[in-house]
N, C-alpha and C positions, 0 to 999 in steps of 0.2 A: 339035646338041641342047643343048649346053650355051651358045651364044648365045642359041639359042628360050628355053630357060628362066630365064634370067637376065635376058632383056628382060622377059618376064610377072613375073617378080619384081620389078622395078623398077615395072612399071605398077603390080601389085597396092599395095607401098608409096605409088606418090602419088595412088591412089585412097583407099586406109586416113588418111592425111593430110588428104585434103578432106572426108572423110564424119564422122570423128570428130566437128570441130569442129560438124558439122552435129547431128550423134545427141547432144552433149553439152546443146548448147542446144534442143535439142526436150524435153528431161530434164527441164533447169530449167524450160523454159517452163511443163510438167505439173507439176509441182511447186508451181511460184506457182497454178496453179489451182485446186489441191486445197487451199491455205491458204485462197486466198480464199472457196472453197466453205466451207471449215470456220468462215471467220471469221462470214462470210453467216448462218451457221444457228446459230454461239452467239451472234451478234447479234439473230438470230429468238429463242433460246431467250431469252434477257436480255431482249430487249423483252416477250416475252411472263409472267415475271415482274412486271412494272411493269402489266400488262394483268388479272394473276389478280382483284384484287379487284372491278374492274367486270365480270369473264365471271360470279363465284361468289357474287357481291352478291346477286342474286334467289333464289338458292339458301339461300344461310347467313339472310337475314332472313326465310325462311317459317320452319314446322317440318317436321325431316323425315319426317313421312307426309305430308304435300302434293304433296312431290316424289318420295319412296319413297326408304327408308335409304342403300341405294345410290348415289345421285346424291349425298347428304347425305356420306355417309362420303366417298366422292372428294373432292368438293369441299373438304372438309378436310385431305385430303391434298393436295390443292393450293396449299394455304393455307399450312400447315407448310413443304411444300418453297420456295414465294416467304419466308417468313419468315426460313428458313437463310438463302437467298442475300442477304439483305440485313444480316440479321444477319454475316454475314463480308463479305461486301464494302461495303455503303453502310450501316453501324450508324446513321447521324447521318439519312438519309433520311425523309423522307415516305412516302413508300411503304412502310418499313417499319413506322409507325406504321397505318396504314391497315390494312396487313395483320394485323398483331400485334390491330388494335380489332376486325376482322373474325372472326380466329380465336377470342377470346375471345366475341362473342355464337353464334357456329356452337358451341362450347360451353358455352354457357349453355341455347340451346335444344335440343343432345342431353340435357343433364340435366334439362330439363323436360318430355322427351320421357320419359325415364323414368320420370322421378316421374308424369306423365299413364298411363304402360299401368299405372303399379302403383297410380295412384287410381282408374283405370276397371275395372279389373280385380280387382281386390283384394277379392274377394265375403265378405260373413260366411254363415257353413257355418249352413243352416238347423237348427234344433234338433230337427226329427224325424229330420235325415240324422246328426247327432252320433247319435241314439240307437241308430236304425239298425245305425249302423259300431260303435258298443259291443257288439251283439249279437250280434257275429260276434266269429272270434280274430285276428281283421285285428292287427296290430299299431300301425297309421299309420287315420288318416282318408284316404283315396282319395275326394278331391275335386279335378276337375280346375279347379284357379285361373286359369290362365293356358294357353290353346290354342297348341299346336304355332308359328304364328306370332309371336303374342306373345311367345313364353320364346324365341324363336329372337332376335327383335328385341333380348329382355333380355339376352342372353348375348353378342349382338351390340358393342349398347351397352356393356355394364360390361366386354365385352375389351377395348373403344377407350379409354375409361378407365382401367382397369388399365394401358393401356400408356402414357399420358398421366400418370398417377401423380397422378390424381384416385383417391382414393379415398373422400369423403366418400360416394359414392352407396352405400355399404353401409349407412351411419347413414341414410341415408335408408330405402333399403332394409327395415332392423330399424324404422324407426318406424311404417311402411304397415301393417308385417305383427304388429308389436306392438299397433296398433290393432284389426286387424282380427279376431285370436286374443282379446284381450279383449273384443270388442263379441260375439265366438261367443259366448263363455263367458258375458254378460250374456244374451244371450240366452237360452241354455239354462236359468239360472236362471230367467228371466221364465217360461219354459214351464212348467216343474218345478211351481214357483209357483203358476199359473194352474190348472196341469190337477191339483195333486193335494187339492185343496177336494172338489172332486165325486169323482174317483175312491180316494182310499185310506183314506176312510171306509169304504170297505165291504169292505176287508181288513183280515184278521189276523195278518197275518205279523209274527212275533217278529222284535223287533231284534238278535239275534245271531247272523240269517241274514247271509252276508257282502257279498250285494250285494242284499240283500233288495227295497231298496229301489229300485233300479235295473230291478228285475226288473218292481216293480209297475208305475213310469211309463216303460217302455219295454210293459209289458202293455195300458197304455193307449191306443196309439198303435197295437196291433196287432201288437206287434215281441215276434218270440220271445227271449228272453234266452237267452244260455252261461251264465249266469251262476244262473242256477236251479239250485235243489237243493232235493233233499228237506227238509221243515221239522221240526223237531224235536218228538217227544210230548212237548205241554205237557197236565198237568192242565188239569181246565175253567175253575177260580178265577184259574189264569194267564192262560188265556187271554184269558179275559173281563180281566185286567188290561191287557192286553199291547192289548186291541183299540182301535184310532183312531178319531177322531172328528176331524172338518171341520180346525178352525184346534187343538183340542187333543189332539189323537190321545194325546200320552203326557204329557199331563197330570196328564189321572184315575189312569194308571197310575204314577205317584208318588208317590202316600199312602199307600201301605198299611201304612208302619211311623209313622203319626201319634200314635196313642194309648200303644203305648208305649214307642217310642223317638225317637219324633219321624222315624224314619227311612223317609222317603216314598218306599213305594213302591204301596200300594192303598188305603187307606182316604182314601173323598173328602174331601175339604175344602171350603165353600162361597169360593164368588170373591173372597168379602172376605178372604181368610186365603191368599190366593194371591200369590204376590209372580211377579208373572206375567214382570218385565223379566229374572227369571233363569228361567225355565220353557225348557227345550231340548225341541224337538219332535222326533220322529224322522223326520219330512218334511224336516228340516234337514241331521239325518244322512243321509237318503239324497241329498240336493241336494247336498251335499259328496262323499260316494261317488262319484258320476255326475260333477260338475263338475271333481273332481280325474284322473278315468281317462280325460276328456274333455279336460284339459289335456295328459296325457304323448301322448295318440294326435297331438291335434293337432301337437305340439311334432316328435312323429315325421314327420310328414307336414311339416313346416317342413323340417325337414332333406334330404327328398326334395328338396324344391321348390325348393331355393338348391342342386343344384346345377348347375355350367356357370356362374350368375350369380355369389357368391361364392366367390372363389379359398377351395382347402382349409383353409389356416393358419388364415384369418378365420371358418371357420364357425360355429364352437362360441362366438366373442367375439359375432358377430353374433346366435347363440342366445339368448345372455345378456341381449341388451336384448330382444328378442322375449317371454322367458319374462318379463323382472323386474316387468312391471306384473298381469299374468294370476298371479301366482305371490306377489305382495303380497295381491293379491283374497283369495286360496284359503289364504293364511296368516292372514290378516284373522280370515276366518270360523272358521278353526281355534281362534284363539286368543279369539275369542267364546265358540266354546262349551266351553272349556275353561274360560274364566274365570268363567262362568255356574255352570259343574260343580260348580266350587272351593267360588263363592259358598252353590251347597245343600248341599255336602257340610261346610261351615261348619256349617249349621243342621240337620248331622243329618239332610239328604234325599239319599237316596242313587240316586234312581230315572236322574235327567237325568245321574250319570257311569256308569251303566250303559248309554249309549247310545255313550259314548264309544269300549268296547271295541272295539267293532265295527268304529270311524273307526279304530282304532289299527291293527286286524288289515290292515284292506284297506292302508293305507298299508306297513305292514312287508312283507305281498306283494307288493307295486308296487316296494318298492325297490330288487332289481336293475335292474326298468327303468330306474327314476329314477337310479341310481350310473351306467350305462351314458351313458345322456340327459347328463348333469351332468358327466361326464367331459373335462376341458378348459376348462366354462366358466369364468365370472369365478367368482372364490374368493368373494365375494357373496352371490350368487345361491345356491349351493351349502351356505354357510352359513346364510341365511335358510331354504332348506328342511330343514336338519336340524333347526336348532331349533326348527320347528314339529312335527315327530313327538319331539322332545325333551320340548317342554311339553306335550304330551298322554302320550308314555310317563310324566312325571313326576305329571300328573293322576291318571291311572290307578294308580300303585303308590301314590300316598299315600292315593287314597281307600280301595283296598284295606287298609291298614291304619289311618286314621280309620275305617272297618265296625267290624272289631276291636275296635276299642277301642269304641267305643258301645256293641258289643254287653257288654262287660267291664262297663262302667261305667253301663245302663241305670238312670234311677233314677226316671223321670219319670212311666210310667204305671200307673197303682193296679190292682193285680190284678183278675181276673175274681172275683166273689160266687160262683159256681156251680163253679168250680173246673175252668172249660173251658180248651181249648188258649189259652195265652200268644198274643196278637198276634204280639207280638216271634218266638216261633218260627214261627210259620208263614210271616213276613216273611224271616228268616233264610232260612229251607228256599228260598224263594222267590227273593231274592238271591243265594244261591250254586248257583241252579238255575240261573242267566243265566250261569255261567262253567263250566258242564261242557262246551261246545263250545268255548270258549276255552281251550283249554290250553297251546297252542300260541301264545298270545299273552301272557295271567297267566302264564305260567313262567319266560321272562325277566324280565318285572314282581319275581317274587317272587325271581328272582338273584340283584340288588342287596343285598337284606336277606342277611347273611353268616349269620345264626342258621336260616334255611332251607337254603345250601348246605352249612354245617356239621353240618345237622341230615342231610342226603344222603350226606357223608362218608363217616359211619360204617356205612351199610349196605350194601348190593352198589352195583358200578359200575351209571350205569345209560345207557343210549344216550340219545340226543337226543328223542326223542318223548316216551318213559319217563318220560324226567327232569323232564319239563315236565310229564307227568301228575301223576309226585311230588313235585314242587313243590305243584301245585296242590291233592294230597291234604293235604299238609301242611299249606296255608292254611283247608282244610275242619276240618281235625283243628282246629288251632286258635282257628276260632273256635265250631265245637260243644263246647268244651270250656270256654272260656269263657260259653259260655249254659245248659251244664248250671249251672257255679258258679251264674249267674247267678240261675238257676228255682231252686236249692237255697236263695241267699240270700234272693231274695224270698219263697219260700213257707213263709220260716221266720214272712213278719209275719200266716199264718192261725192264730189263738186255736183253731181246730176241727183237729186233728189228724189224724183223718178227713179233713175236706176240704184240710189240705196235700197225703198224700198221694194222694189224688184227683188233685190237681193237677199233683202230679211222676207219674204214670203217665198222663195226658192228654198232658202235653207231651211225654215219652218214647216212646209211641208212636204218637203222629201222627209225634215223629222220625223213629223206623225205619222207615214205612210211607212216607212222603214221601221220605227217603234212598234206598230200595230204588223208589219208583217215578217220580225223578227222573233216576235216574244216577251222584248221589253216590256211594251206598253203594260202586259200583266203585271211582269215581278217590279212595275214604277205604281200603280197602282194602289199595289199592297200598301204602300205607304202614303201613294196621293191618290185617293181615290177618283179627287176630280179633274187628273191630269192632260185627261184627252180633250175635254172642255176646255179647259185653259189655253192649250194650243190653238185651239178653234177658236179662242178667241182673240189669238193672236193674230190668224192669218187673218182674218175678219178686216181687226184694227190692220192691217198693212196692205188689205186691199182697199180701206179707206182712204188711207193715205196716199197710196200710189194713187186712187181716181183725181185725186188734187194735182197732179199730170196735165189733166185737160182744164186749169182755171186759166192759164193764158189762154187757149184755143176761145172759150164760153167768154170770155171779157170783153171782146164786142158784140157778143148776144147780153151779156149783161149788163152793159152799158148803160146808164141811166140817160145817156143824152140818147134820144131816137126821134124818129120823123114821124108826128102824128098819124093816125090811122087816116082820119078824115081828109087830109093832104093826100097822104095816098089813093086814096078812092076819086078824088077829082083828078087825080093825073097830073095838076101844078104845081111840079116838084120844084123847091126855088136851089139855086147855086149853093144854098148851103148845105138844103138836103139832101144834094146828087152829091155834092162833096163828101158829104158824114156817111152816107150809105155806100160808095168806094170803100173811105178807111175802113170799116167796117169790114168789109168783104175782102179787102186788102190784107190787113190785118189778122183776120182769120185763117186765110189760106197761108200766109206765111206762117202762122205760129202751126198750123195744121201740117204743115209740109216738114217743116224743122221737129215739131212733137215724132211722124211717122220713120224722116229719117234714123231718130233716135231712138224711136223705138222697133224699129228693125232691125236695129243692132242688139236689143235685149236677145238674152236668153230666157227663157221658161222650160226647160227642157221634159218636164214632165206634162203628156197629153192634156189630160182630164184640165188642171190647173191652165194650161196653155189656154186651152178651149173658155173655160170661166171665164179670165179675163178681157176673153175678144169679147165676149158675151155681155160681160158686165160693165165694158167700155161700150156697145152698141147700146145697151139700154140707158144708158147715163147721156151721152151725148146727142144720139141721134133725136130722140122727143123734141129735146132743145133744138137740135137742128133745124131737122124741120120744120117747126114754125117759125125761125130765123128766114127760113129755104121759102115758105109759102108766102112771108108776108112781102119781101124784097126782089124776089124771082122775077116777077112782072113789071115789076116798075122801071120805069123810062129816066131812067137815073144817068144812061151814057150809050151815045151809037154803038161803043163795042161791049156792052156790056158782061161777051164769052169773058172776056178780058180779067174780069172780077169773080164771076158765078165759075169758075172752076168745077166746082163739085157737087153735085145732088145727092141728095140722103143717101142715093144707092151705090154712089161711088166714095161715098164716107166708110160707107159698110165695108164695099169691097176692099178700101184701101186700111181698114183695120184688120181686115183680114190675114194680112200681111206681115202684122204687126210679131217681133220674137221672130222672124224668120230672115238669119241675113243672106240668106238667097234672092230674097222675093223682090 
């Protein structure tokens, strides 16, 4: 056994011997094979490198929608990878230049591919679909720019870019879309423009409705407004102020402080006396309303629409050239009709910055949107729109106290002959009739001035509404306190006594009657609570004064020389008592006849008041009459004695009846 196994042992070794050397070299042989396979096929891959630019030639020199993006984007990536390998290995090559000239046009026309969806696509937002999207509480314009494919292709593109570290296609980007938000906006002006000739003629909506304006030429087009609201109770004289007309709508209603302050706000003017290049029309105001709430929706709707295309970091820099041309436009026109404002509030017309307020409000509501919007972008941009709600906040408080002062310093139109209500007040009343819905916009206005917060100081703390109410009472306070001075100065230049105070109780209560049915008298209150009393006790005092009218008429009833009673009753009047009892009746009827003619010529032009005074000149005089009338009537004082006795109590009555009516 152990020969047997020992012989297989020795076989097995000189089999193990011959076979190795065989297994070694079958090893290698597989070996060299697999180099040569492998050299084979980076010889394949390497030729075919030198091969890219004639396979991708047809490709890269179309554009790619010819071929569909796909085939374009590869192709590019084929481009790049032969560019490496030449670029590390054969830098000094031909083929590397080939490649490298190829890659550059296959990128020129992806970026002309871009710029083509975004000039074919790039639509301006029609101006009944801006109105539309106003009328709702949409926040953005919901307009589809760009279909599902298209923004697929854009987002496409500016990734391969992005990752290529082109990024100029953003500026491009912001310039399509920059164009395109501006030509909206021109557009919607053209509309605005065109359509409200015909229709806002035949409304009358006050301009201190907040989006009034918006409301009517989106009413025109069939489109219900959000933006409506109830309109405020204006007297009829406002409103007939207040109503537009074609190309002048608040023109006419700018004169009505002509005559005696110059401060235009109703009384017409003919055309020659028009200084038309500063006239603000409130069709202008509401075309700003509408173009500016038209810019932030759009602007929102920008921001939807970039994104996937521009990367996050760049969006708000990309915003900033989008908004800077569309947001010069709408600062443009701000600062027109601001400096128009200025221009009449120079000459004492006060009508064209009273449309301002209303541009002021809408904008200071807008501006969390716009601080939210504006957030990030260029420092700019950001700046140019505050200082156009600056130079309008700044408009607005100085005109509000140039008012003031006009009203302080009126010196220019010559009293009424009749002793009717003062122009200047009922302009007044009228003027700070247009700021009782403003309170909340004049109360910051009137902030600034420290002699109004100071003047707030000292009385109770008051919250934010409050305070802007009494602010804005305070600005009533003083300029009714200034046009009392005012009416007390000038009616000091009537020679007729009687007819000054005629005058100071015409303008005192058409004050408090206008006051109480304007709104004032509330937001006067807030800071004088006992304001309505005080007036009342003005007209009081000036109907006192005016009954001292009839002490010449009562001077020979009050005459201390008279003819004994007991003489009278015997009937033996002597020559001096038929004498003294003439003058007497002499006397009276003239000062009675001279008192009616001039007071026939007053004006009282308000009823109620009118009626008072006949009323309260009948019970004042006639008592005294009367028995002036009973004790003298009978006496035998003269054969003609119709001659003297002219009047009986009932033709005293009748002929005060008269009295304020230069008809009668």
């Amino acid at each position: 056994m152990v020969n047997i196994l020992t012989s297989f042992e020795e076989r097995l070794a000189r089999l193990e011997k011959t076979i190795l050397p065989v297994y070694h070299e079958t090893k290698n042989l597989q070996q060299k094979q697999e180099n040569i396979d492998k050299t084979l096929a980076s010889l394949d891959h390497v030729i075919g490198y030198y091969s890219v630019s004639k396979e991708v030639e047809p490709v890269i020199k179309e554009s790619p929608s010819s071929q569909g993006l796909d085939v374009f984007l590869h192709s590019l990536g084929r481009l790049q990878e032969a560019m490496h390998f030449f670029e590390k290995n054969n830098p000094q090559s031909v083929e590397l230049e080939n490649v490298m000239s190829l890659f550059e046009t296959g990128k020129d026309n992806i970026i002309s591919e871009f710029k083509e969806h975004l000039a074919k696509h790039s639509h301006i937002v029609p101006p009944i679909t801006v109105l539309e999207a106003l009328a709702t509480d949409e926040e953005e314009i919901n307009v589809n720019h760009f279909s599902a494919d298209i923004k697929d292709n854009l987002m496409r593109i500016a990734d391969w870019l992005i990752t290529h570290n082109e990024d100029d296609f953003m500026n491009v980007y912001a310039r399509f879309r920059a164009n395109t938000v501006q030509k909206t906006l021109i557009g919607l002006r053209d509309h605005l423009r065109s359509s409200s000739v015909g229709a806002v003629s035949h409304q009358g909506v006050s301009p201190i409705a907040p989006m009034s304006g918006t409301s009517t030429l989106l009413a025109k087009s069939g489109v219900k407004s959000s933006y409506d609201t109830p309109s405020r109770k204006t007297s009829k004289k406002l409103q007939q102020m207040l109503e537009r007309k074609a190309n002048q709508m608040l023109l006419k209603a700018s004169q009505t402080l002509e005559s005696s302050t110059g401060l235009a706000l109703g009384s017409r003017r003919s055309a020659a006396d028009i200084i038309k290049e500063d006239a603000v029309e409130e069709q202008e105001i509401e075309s700003f309303f509408t173009e500016f709430t038209a810019l932030l929706r759009l602007l929102q709707s920008e921001l939807r629409l970039m994104l996937g295309i521009i990367p996050l970091p760049h969006q708000k820099a990309v915003l900033s050239i989008i908004l800077r041309d569309a947001l010069e436009m709408i600062c443009h026109d701000a600062e027109s009709l601001s400096a128009r404002a200025r221009r009449s509030v120079a000459r004492l017309e006060f009508g064209p910055v009273l449309l301002l307020f209303p541009a002021l409000r809408h904008l200071v509501c807008l501006k969390g949107d716009c601080d939210k919007l504006l957030e990030g972008c260029d420092s700019s941009v950001r700046t140019r729109f505050y200082a156009m709600v600056n130079n309008l906040h700044t408009t607005c408080g100085k005109a509000l106290e140039d008012f003031a002062e006009s009203v302080r310093s009126e010196s220019a139109a010559p009293l009424p002959r009749d002793g009717t209500v003062y122009e200047m007040t009922s302009n007044v009343v009228l003027f700070l009739g247009q700021l009782t819905d403003l309170s909340d916009t004049v109360g910051p206005l009137l902030a600034q001035d420290q002699s109004y917060s100071n003047a707030l100081v000292h009385t109770q703390p008051w919250p934010k509404p409050q305070r802007n109410r009494a602010l804005l009472g305070l600005y009533i306070k003083k300029v009714l306190v200034q046009l009392n001075l005012t009416l007390v100065t000038k009616s000091d230049a009537y020679s007729d006594s009687s007819l000054r105070y005629i005058f100071r109780l015409n303008n005192s209560h058409y004050l408090l009657g206008a006051l109480q049915r304007s709104g004032l008298l509330d937001l006067l209150k807030v800071v004088e609570p006992e304001c309505e009393s005080i007036y009342r006790e003005m007209i009081n005092e000036q109907k006192r004064l005016y009954s001292q009218s009839w002490n010449k008429v009562l001077a020979p009833i009050w005459n201390s020389e008279d003819v004994p009673a007991s003489v009278l009753l015997s009937g033996r009047l002597r020559e001096k008592d038929k004498a003294l009892i003439k003058e007497k009746f002499s006397t009276l009827n003239k000062e009675f006849e001279e008192l009616s003619r001039e007071q026939r010529g007053y004006s009282v032009p308000d009823v109620e008041l009118r009626e008072s005074l006949k009323r309260d000149n009948k019970e004042y005089i006639l008592p005294k009459y009367q028995a002036f009338y009973d004790k003298y009537s009978n006496a035998q004082f003269s054969k003609h004695s119709e001659k003297y006795i002219k009047y009986s109590p009932a033709q005293i009555s009748s002929v005060i009846d008269t009295f304020f009516d230069v008809a009668a």
